[in-house]
N, C-alpha and C positions, 0 to 999 in steps of 0.2 A: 423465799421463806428461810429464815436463819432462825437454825435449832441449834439449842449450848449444845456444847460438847459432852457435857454426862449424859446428855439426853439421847444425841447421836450416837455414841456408844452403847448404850444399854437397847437404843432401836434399834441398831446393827446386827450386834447380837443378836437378837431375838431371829432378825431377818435370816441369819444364816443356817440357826437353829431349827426356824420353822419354816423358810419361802419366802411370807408374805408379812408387809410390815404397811402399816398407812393410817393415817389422818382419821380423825369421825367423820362420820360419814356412813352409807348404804352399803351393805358389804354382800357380795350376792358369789355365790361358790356352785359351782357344777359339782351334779353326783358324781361322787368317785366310782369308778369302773375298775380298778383293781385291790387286790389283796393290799395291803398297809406295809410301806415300807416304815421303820423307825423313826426317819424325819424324813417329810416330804420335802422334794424341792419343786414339783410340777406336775401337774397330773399330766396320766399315760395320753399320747395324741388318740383324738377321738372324730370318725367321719363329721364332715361338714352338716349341720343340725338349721335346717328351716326353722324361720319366728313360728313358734305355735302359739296358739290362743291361751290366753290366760288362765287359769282355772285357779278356783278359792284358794289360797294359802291359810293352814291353821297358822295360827298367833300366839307367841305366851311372851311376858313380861319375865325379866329376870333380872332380879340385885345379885352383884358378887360380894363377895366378902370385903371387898374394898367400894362396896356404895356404888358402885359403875351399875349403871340400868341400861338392859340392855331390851330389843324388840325381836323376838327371834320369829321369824316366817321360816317353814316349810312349805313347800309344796307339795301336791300328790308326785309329783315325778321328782323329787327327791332333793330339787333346787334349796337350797339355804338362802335367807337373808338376814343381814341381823344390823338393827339401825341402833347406834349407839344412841342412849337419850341423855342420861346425868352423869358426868365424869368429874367427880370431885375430887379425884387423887392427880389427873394427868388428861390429854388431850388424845393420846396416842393406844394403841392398841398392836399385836400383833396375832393374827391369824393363820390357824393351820388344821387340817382335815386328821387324822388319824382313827383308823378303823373305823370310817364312816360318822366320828363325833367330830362335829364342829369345835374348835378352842379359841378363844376370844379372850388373849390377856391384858389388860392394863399397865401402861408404860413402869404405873408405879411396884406394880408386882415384878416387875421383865426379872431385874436383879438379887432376887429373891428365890424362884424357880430352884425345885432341885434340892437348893439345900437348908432351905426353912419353909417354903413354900409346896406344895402340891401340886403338882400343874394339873389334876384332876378338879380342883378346884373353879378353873375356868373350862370345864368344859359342859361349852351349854346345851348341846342335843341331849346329855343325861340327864342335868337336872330340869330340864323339861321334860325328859322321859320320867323320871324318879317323882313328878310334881313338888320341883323342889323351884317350882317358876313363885312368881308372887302370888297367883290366885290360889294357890293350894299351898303356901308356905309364908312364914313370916319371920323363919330363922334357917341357916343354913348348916346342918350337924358338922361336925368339925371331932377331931381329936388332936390334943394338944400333947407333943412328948418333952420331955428335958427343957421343960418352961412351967413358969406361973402364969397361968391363963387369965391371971388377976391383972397382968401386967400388957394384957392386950385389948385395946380398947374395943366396946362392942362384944367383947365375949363371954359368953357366963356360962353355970353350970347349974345345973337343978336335977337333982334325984341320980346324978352321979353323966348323967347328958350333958355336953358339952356345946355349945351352940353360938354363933356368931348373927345377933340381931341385925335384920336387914334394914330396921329405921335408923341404927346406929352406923351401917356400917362402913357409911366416910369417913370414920375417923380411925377407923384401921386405916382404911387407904391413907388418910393424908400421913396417918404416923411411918408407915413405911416409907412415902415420900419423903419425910422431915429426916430419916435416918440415913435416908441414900444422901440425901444433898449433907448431912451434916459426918459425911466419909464413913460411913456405918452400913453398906451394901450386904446383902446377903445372910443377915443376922437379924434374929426377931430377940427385943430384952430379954435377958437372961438365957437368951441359946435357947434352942428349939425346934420343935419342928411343928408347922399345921397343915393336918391333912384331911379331905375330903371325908365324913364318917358314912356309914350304911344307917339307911332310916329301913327302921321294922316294915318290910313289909313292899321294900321298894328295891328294885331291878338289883344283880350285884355290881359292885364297881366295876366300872371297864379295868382294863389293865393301862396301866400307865406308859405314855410313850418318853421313849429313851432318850434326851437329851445329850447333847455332847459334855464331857467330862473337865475335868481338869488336866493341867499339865501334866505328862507323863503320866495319866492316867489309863488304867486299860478300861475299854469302853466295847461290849458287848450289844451284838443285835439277835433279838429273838430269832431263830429260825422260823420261814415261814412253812415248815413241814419237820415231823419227827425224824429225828437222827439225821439231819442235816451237820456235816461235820464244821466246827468253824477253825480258824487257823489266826496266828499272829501278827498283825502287819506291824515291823517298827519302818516307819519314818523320819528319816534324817535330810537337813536341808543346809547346803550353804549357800549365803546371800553372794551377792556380788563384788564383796568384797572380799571373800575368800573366806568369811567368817559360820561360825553355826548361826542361822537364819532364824527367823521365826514364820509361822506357815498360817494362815487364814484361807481357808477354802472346802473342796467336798472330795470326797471320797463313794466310788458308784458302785454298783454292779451293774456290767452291763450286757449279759445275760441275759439278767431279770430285772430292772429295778426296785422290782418289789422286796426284793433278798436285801436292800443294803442302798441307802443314800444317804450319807456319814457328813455332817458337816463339822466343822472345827470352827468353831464360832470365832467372832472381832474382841475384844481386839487381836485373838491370835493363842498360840502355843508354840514356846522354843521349842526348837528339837533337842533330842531326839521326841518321840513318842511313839506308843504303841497304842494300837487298835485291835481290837477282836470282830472278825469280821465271816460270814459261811466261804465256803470255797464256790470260787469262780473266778471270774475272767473281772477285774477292776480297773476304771479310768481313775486316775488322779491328775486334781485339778487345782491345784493352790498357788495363791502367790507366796512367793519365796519375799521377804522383807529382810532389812538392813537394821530395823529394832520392831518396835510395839506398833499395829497398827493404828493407834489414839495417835500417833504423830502423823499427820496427815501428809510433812512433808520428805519421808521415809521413801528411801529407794526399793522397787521390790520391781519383781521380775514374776509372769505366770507364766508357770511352769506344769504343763502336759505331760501326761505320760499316759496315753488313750487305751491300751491294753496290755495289761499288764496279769498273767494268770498267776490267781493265790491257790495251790495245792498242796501246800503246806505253809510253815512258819516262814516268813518273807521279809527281806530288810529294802529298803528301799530308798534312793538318798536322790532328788530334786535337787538340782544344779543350776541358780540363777546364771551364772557365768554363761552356761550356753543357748541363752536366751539372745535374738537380734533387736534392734533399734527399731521401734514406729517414728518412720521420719517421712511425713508428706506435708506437701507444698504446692501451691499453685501457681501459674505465671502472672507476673505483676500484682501477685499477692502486695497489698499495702504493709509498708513495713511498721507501720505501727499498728494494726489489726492485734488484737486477741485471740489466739488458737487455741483450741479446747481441744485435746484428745481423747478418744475414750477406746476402749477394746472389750469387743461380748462375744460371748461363746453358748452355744448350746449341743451339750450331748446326750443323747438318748441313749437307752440300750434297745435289745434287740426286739423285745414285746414293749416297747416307748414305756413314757415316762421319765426323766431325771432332771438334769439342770437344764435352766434356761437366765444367764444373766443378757439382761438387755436393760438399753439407755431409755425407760418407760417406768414411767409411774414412780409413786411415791417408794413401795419394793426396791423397781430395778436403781434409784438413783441411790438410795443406802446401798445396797450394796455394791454398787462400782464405789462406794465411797469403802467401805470395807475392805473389798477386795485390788484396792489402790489402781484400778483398771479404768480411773480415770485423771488428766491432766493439766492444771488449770498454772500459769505460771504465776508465779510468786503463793504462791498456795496448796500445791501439790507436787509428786514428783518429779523432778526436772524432766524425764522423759521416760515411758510408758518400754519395757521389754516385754518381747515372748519366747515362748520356743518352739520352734517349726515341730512337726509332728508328722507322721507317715499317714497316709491314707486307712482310716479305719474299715476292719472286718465287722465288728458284731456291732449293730445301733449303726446310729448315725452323729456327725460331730463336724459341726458346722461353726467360722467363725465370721467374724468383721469386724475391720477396724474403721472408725468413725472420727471427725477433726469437721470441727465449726469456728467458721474465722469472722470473727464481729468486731466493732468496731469500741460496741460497752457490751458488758455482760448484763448491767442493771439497770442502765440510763440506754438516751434514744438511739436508733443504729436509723440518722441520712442515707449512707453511702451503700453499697451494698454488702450484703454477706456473700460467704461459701457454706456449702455444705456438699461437705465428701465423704464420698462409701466408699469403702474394697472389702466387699463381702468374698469370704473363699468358702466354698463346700468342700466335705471330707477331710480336713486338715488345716492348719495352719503353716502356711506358707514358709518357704525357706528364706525367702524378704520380704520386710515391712518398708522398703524403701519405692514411697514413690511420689512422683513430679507430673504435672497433669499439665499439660497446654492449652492455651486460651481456647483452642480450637474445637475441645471436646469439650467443653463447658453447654451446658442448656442455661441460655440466656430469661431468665423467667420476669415478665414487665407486669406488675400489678398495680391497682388500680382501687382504691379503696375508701368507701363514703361511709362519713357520719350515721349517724339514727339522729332524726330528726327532731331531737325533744330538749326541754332546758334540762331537767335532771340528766339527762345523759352524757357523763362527764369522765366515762374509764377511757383511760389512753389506749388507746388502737393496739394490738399484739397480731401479728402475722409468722405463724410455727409451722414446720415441715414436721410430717411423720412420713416415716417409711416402713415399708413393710418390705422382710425379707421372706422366702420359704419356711423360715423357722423363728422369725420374730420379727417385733413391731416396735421401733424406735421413736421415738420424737425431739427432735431438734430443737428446741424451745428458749436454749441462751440466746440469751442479745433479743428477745422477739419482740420489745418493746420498740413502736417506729412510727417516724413522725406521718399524720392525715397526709399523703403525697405522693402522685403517682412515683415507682421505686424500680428498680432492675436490682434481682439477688441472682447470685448462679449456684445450679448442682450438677453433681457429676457423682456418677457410679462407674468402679470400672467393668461392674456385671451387667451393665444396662440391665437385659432380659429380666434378669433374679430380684430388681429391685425395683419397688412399686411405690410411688409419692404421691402423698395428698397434704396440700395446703388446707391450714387452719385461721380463721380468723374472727379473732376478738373483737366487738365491736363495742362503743362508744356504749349503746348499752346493755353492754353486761353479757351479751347473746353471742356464740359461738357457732360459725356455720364452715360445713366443709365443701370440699372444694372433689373434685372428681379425683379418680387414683387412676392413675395413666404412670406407665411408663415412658423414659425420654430418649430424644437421643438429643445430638449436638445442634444448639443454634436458638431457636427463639419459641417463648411460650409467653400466651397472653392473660389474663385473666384479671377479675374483675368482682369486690365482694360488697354488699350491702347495698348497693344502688337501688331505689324505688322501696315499696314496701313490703314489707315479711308479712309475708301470704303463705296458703298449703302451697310445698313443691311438687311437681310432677314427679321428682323423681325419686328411682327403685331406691331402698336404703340398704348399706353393706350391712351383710349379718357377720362380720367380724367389727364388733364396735369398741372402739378406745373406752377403755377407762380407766380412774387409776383408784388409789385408796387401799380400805383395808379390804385385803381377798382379792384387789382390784384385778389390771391387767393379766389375761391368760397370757401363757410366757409362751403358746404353740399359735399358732398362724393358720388356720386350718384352710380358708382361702378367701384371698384379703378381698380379690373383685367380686367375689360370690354377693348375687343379691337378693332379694327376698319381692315379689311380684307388693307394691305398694294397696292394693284396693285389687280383689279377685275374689273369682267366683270356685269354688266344688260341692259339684251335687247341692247341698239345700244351705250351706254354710257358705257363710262370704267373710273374709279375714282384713282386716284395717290395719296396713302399718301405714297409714298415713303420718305426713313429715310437714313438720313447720320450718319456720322463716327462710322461705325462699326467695332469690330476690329476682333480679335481670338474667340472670343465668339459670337454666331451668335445671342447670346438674348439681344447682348447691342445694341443701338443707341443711337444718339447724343440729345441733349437738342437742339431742336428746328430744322430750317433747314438753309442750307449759305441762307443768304442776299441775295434776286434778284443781287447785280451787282456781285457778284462771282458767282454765275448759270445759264445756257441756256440747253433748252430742244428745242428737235428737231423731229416731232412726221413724218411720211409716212405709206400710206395706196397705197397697191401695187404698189410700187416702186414710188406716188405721194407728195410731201410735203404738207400736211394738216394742218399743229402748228407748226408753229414756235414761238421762243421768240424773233428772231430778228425784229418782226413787231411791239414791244410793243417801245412807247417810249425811256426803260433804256436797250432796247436790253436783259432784265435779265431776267428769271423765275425758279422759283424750285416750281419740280415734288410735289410739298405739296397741295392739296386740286384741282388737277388738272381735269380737265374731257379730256378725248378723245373721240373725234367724231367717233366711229368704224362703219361699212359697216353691209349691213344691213344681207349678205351672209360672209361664211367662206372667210377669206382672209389673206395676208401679210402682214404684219408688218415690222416695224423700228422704234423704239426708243430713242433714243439719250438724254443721261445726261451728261453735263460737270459739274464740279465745280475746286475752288481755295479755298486752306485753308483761313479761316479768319483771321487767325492771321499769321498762314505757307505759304505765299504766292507763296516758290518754290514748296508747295504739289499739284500738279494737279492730277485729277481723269476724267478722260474719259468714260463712259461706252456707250456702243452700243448694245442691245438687237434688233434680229430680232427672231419674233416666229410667229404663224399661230393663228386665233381665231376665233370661229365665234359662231353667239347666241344658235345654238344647244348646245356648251360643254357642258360636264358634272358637273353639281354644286358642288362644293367645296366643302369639305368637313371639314366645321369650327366646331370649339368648340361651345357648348353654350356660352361662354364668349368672341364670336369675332362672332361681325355682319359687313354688307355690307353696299355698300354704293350704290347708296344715301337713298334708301329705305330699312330699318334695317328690316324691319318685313317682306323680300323677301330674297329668296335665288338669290347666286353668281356662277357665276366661275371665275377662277382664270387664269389670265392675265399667258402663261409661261413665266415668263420670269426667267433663271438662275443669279442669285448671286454668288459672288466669295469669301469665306472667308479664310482666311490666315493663314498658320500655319507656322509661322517662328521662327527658333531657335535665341532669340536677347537678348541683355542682358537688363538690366534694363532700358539701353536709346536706345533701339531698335536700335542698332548697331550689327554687326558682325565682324569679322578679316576680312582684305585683302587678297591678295594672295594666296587664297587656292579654293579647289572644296568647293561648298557649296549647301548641299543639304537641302530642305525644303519641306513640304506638304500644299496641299490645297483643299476644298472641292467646289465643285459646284454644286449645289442646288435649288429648286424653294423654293419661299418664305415659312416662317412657316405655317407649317400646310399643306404642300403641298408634296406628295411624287414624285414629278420628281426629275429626277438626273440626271448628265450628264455620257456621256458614253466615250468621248474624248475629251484630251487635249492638247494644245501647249504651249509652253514658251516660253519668247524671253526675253533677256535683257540690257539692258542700262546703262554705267556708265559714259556717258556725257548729263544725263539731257533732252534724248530724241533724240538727234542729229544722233546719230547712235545707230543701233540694232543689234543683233547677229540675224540668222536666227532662226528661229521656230525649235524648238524640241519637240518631243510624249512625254507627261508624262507621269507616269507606274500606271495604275489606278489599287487600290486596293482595290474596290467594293464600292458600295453606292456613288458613287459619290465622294469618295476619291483618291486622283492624289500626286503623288512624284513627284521632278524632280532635278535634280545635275548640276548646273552652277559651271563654273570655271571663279573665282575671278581675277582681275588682282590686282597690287601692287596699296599699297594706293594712290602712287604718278599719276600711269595714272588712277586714276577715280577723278570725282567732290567731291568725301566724299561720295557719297551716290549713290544706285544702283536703278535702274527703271526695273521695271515688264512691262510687256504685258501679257496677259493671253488671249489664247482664245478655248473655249468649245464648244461645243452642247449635245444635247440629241439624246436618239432615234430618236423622231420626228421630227429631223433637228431644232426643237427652237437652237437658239446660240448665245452666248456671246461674246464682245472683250472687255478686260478691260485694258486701259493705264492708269500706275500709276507713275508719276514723283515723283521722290524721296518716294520711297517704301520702304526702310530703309538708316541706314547711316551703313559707314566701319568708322573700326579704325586697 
């Protein structure tokens, strides 16, 4: 994605200002659990949290003063989500929590903030609180200072009220747009100011959060208790070339981070400058630069200084010069490969909470662009400094530096890639020099098929993310690569600390991951999309990727942690069931189908108790589901349909009927997979069989025509579950469902593994593509039907 430059800029910004910066998009934010620091950079680490059941989220629609319509959900436990609907000013948004209100700015407002703008203005928990959402309003009060209100579109005034019409009000937004691009940032016609007003009768205004200042600005944070004393930090910086620097980065307590997390917004502030900040113990974290950071290819240097106690008026002067070189290399590195560097850092204080920069999401990649903490040649800085650091006392402060060696950044990567970690905890190391030998390299050989449809035409992407103790990266340059079995290599020099899961993009449009294992040196196999995307057997990470606005948590709470997929407690049974699974029973899909391609259909002895037809869009997927179960041993029926998202002729059908009742026998999970809803109780496990596929196909999940064609397949209870089925039938289809051959025994050869030998007809009497039925059970009568339209293609 290439974004101009005023745009990145003014996103950066904001990024530094507030955390979190992204894309339209679903924006979903955790309750804050502590006091409001001024600017947030990350919320406080919080124990590891089981999927719970979904419960109603209230809803309100809200226009800003710039036309942006926005969908705001809460939920009873305090969860935020807010779906951008109409953005007539800009694409972009940035998001940030303060004192429990949600802020949702528009790109076109970002340059504005502060000093013609209100930044109460976007914030939407109040005027949903204030019913200032669209069903209880249709204007937004406003006051207008040191401007003609005549001169702003969309605002008018009546009996001395001031007010910004919400049918009008894309054309503030676009005019603000039309001023920034026309080099007029930060100025409303005629100078001015507009600010949030108080409607009779409605909540009082929050108090407005504190924004980073101006150059040599003194910049002030509320204490978060009376007579807290504050004190002066000047900051002074030279660059590396001996000269006064300019500094982009954040300033902590680390303490408390609730007392103080200070950012100095992009593109930066020369030195010196000063800051007003309470007394405590301070990390400062900025890069030191050679000019402005809008020059992307500007030398700068991050510059640590992890504890530093302010008990009085304090001068402080960041020294890029004592920064060392990130210099790594691998053996038989190809000398024309493309290297990317990049460097993250996360520090806490001592009750958590503060920075967290990581190579993740649409956030963390502004601002390594920000904070010049990343390397790209001929486009960045020639080469990435830091400065080694002592092992911290108060918090925690943890780095890593990261280098991906591709072949194209944008176009296809044959040959293989690298991807290298040197994560350090406690500090940043005394050298960044290092040389890795072939010998310690994880040989990883991947294997990767088509979807079998004619629309299905997006080029293959194959991405590493890793997760450290303190964040979650994703490798994703170069990941464009051609259909063809491939060898890529990684290496950590933490092994232990560092946890990988492959990512892959398929042909259509559908993202499935890959298991997160640790490595060591030598050879890894793996294999994505083969046969058809069916439910997976397997548990799913409740630390889940995501990126956008609010996106990616920047804490790691714990990456293998898994959540029991299909379980039982007491009279409630919980559904994270997972789609498109393929040959491998450890993948599943990035996310679940869209309510309108899924319907679940639930019965309790032979009764319909859930349906998804009662719901408005007639849709639901089995993801966060509860089942009302009896309160004695009884019968079951489960019913999941879904339609590919983008494959619309892939339909999947499954029918599970099994027996359950509150006596069973508790599951038998890992410590690293709890239940739901209540994690710190034991489960049992929901039988229900899975169907996974073992088809001979070739790279685009096709087979020949006209011949017998024999395949295997396993049926199975969910991971971690020893049931297995003991019989099985086939049936198959080569018009798309309309007709079926009859049921055939397949030849079980033990554990739950089935053969079976269909006879093909000529390519010409089928649709292109053959349809499964599958149907199992177990010993104890649990049993499965599974229809799969277009289950692979013939050629």
């Amino acid at each position: 994605m290439q974004i101009p430059r005023r745009t990145l800029a003014t996103l950066v910004g904001l990024a530094l200002a507030a955390g979190t910066v992204g894309v339209v998009g679903i924006v979903t934010a955790a309750p804050s659990h502590s006091t409001d620091p001024p600017l947030r950079a990350d919320a406080p680490t919080a124990a590891p949290a089981a999927p719970v059941a979904r419960t109603a989220a209230s809803e309100a629609t809200v226009t800003l003063v710039t036309g942006d319509r926005l969908r705001v959900s809460t939920r009873p436990d305090g969860t935020t989500s807010v779906t951008p609907l109409v953005a007539p000013s800009a694409g972009a948004y940035t998001s940030f929590v303060y004192r429990g209100d949600r802020y949702v700015v528009p790109a076109a407002a970002a340059p504005y903030l502060g000093s013609a703008l209100d930044v109460r203005l976007f914030d939407v928990s109040y005027l949903v609180r204030a019913k200032l959402d669209d069903a209880h309003a249709r204007t937004v009060p406003v006051a207008v200072a040191g401007s003609d209100d005549t001169a702003l579109p969309a605002t008018t005034t009546d009996g001395g009220t001031t007010a910004v019409t919400k049918k009008s009000a894309g054309k503030l937004g676009r005019m603000l747009a039309t001023r920034w691009r026309r080099g007029h940032p930060g100025t409303l016609p005629g100078g001015g100011r507009l600010t949030l007003a108080h409607r009779t009768g409605a909540p009082a205004l929050p108090a407005a959060p504190v924004l980073a200042g101006t150059p040599k600005a003194r910049q002030t944070l509320s204490p978060n208790s009376a007579g807290l004393p504050f004190e002066t930090v000047t900051i002074d910086a030279i660059d590396r070339s001996g000269n006064e620097g300019t500094v982009v980065g954040y300033l902590q307590n680390v303490d408390d981070a609730r007392l103080g997390v200070l950012a100095v917004a992009y593109p930066g502030q020369p030195a010196p400058l000063a800051l007003s900040v309470p007394r405590g113990t301070y990390s400062f974290e900025f890069s030191v630069m050679d000019g402005p950071a809008d020059d992307l290819s500007v030398q700068s240097t991050l510059v640590v200084k992890p504890e530093v106690p302010i008990d009085g008026d304090t001068s402080i002067t960041l020294d890029a010069r004592q920064g060392v070189p990130y210099d790594a290399s691998v053996a038989d590195q190809p000398a024309d490969d493309i290297q990317v560097d990049m460097m993250t850092y996360a520090r806490s204080s001592a009750t958590g909470g503060g920075v967290n920069i990581q190579a993740y999401g649409y956030d963390g990649a502004l601002l390594l662009v920000a904070l010049h903490l990343a390397r790209q040649p001929g486009a960045m800085p020639a080469q990435l400094f830091a400065t080694p650091t002592p092992p911290v006392r108060h918090g925690t402060m943890n780095f890593a530096a990261i280098s991906e060696v591709v072949g194209s950044i944008y176009g296809s990567n044959p040959d293989p890639r690298y991807f290298l970690m040197f994560p350090h905890q406690g500090s940043i190391p005394s050298s960044l020099t290092y040389r890795v030998p072939a010998a310690d390299l994880t040989a990883v050989h991947t294997s990767m098929h088509a979807s079998p449809c004619a629309t299905c035409t997006d080029d293959p992407e194959l991405l590493q993310l890793v997760f450290l103790p303190w964040s979650q990266d994703e490798l994703g340059l170069g990941a464009l690569v051609p259909l063809a079995d491939r060898v890529d290599y990684r290496y950590s020099s933490e092994p232990s600390l560092t946890v990988w899961q492959s990512a892959f993009n398929a042909s259509d449009g559908t993202r499935r991951w890959g298991p997160r294992e640790t490595l060591k040196p030598g050879r890894l196999d793996e294999e994505f999309n083969r046969g058809p995307a069916v439910p997976s057997p397997a548990a799913p990470y409740l630390q889940t990727p995501s990126t956008g606005l609010g996106g990616a948590g920047g804490t790691v709470r714990a990456s293998t942690l898994t959540g029991c997929g299909a379980c039982r407690q007491d009279d409630d049974a919980v559904l994270w069931l997972q789609p498109l699974g393929d040959s491998d029973p450890s993948h599943y899909g990035a996310g679940n189908p869209v309510d309108e391609n899924s319907s679940v259909r639930f019965w309790r002895n032979g009764k319909l108790a859930l349906t998804s037809d009662t719901r408005v869009t007639r849709r639901l997927s089995p993801n966060g589901v509860v089942l009302p179960m009896l309160a004695t041993a009884a019968d079951y029926r489960l019913d999941w349909a879904s339609i590919g998202k983008h494959d619309t002729e892939h339909r999947v059908t499954t029918s599970w009927r099994f027996r359950s009742g509150p006596s069973d026998a508790a599951a038998p999970l890992p410590p690293e997979e709890t239940c739901s809803p209540d994690q710190s109780r034991s489960c049992s496990f929901l039988p229900l069989l899975y169907v996974t596929y073992d088809l001979p196909l070739d790279l685009h999940d096709r087979t020949t025509a006209g011949a017998p064609y024999t395949f295997g397949f396993t049926v199975a209870g969910q991971q971690h579950s020893t049931q297995r089925a003991t019989a099985a039938t086939v049936s198959v289809s080569y018009d798309d469902g309309t007709t079926w051959s009859d049921p055939v025994g397949a030849t079980a050869t033990g554990h739950g593994r089935f053969t079976a030998t269909v006879d093909q007809p000529a390519l010409a009497d089928t649709t292109g593509f053959a349809s499964l039925r599958i149907s199992a059970q177990d010993a104890d009568g649990n049993a499965v039907t599974q229809t799969v339209i277009h289950a692979y293609g013939m050629s």
